[in-house]
N, C-alpha and C positions, 0 to 999 in steps of 0.2 A: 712519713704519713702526715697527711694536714691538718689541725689542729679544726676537729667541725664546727666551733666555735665561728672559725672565717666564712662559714656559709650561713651563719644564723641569720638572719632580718627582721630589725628591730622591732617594726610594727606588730609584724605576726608576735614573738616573742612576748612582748607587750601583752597582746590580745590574752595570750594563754595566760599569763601574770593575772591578767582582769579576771579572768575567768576564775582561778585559782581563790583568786579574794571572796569570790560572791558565793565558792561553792563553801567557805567554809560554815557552819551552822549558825544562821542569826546575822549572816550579814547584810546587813542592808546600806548600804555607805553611799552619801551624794558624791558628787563630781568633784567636790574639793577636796573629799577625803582620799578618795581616789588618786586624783592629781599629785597629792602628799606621798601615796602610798606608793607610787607607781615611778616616782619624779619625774612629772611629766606636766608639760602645760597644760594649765586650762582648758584652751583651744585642743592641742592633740586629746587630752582624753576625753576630750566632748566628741570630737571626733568619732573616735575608737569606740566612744559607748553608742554616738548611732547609726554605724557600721553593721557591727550586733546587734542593736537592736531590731535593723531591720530585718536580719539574716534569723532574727525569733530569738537566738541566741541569749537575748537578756531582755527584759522589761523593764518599763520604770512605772512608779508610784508616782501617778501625779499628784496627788495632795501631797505627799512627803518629798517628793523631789528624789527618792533615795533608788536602786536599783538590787535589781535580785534576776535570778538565774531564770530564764524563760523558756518555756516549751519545748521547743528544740532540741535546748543544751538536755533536757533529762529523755528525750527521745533518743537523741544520738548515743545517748548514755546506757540506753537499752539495748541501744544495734551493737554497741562494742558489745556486752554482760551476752548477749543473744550469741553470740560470734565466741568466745569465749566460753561458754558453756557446750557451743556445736563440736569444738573441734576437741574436747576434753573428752566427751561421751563419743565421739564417733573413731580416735585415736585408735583403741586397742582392738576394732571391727576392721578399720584400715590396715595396720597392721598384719591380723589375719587373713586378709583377704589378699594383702601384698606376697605373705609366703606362700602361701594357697596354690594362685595362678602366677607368681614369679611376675607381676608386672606392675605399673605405677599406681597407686588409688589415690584419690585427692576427695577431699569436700569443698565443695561449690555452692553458695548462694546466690540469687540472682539480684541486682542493685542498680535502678535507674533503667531497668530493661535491659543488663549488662551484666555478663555472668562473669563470678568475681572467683578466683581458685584461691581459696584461702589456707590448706595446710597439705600435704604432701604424704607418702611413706611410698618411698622409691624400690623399684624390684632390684636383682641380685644381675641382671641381665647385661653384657656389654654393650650390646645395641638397645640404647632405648631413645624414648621421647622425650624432647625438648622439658624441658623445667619449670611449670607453669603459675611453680606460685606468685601471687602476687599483680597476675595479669586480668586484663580484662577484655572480652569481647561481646560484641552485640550476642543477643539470646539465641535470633534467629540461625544463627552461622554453627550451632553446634550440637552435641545431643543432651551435654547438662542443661542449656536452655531453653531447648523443645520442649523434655521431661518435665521441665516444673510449669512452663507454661501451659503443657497440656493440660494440665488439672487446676490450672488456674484460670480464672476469667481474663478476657480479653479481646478485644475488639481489633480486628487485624483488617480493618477495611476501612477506606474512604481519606483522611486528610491524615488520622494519625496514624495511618502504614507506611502512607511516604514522607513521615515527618522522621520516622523510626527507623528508614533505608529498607524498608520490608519489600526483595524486589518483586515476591509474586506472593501476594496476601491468597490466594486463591488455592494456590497448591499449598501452602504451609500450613493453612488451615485442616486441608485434607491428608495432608501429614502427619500431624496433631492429634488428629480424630485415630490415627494407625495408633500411635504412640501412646494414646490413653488406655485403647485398648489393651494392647500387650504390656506396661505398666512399664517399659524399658525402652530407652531412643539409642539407636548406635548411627552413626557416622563416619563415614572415610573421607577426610580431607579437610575440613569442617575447620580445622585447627592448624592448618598446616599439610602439606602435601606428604604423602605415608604415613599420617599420623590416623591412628583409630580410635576413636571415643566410645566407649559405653556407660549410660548413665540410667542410673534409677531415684525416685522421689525422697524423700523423707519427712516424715508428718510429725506433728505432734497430738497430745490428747486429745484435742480437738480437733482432728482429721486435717488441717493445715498444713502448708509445705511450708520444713524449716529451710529444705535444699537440697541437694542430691550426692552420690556417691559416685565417683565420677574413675573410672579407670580411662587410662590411656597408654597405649602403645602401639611400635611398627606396625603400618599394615601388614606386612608380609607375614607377621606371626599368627593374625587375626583371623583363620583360615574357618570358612562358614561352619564347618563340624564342629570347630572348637568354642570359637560362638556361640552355636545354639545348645552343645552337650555341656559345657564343661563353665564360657565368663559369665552368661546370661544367669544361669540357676544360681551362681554362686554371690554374681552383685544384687539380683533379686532379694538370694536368703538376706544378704548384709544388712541390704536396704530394711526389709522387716526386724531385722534385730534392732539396729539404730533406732526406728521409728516406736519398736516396744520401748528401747529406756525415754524416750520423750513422754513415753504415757499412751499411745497408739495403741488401739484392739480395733481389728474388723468387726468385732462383735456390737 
């Protein structure tokens, strides 16, 4: 096995090193302390600091000259803490709903108009679907991203539909409008060819979509009776239970 070491690069490496510094309490350190800190020239951590900085990642003090951690860095710091609390509280409803219906549940957020499958609990079944943690595909192409888009704003017409690969703004809009209704988007192919998707929302206290609960499996087991009798009611209930421990009431 290769030592991952041989694939590290130095700059990025560096960056995190920076970043490390500025996060710890009360730092605020110029470019030469940095340079010291970091063993690194002058030039490279000047660099490196307005790389970041334009990236939001860090600010500088112009009367002090010194640098600290900027907007970004503590936003991005949220999206992980946000990510990390989803997949904690939605685990043991995954789960359940894995032995339930014997088939794959995932949670999915959506990120850059790009739906991102973040944690997994896989069914007991010999035939299943593809593995999808860790992937990412445009919103449009599936039913986790219909689902959260339905109840979220957005503008699917005119220069940013086809900036977004949206091929018919027109029917997906009147898609949407199905999908909000029934509170649930399912898909055949969406994700791959025999693959079946059904997803539902998840809110928080504030009526807000965290992301969705996303099942996938073979079409061929996805038979319409069972669908609407048996995965539909049971990712719906899910869906309401997750979105209660968020703080979620219709009331």
């Amino acid at each position: 096995m290769r030592d991952k070491s041989q694939y590290s690069v130095q700059a990025v490496a560096k960056a995190i090193d920076l970043l490390e510094v500025l996060a710890q309490e009360g730092a605020r350190p110029t470019v030469q302390m940095l340079s010291e800190m970091l063993d690194l020239s002058r030039n490279k951590t000047f660099r490196l600091l307005a790389t970041l900085e334009d990236k939001g990642l860090i600010e500088r003090s112009e009367d002090k000259g010194t640098y600290h951690l900027g907007l970004q860095a503590f936003e991005m710091a949220q999206h992980i803490l946000k990510s990390a609390s989803l997949i904690r509280l939605a685990h043991p409803i995954m789960e359940e709903l894995a032995r339930k219906l014997d088939e794959a549940v995932y949670i999915t957020v959506l990120s850059n108009d790009e739906v991102l499958f973040l944690d997994m609990v896989d069914s007991l079944q010999q035939v299943k679907a593809v593995d999808m943690v860790g992937k990412r595909f445009p919103f449009f192409t599936n039913a986790a991203g219909k689902v959260i888009k339905s109840v979220s704003s957005i503008d699917l017409f005119g220069r940013g539909s086809r900036k977004r690969g949206i091929p018919n703004p027109l029917e997906l809009e009147k898609e949407l409008d199905e999908i909000r209704q029934k509170g649930v988007a399912v898909d055949f192919g969406g994700l791959g060819e025999g693959i079946c998707a059904v997803a539902v929302v998840i809110r928080d206290y504030a009526g807000k979509v965290v992301g969705a609960l996303t099942l996938l499996a073979p079409s061929f087991r996805m038979l319409h009776e069972r669908l609407d009798e048996v995965i539909i009611p049971s990712m719906l209930e899910g869906g309401e239970q997750l979105s209660t421990k968020f703080g979620y009431s219709r009331v």
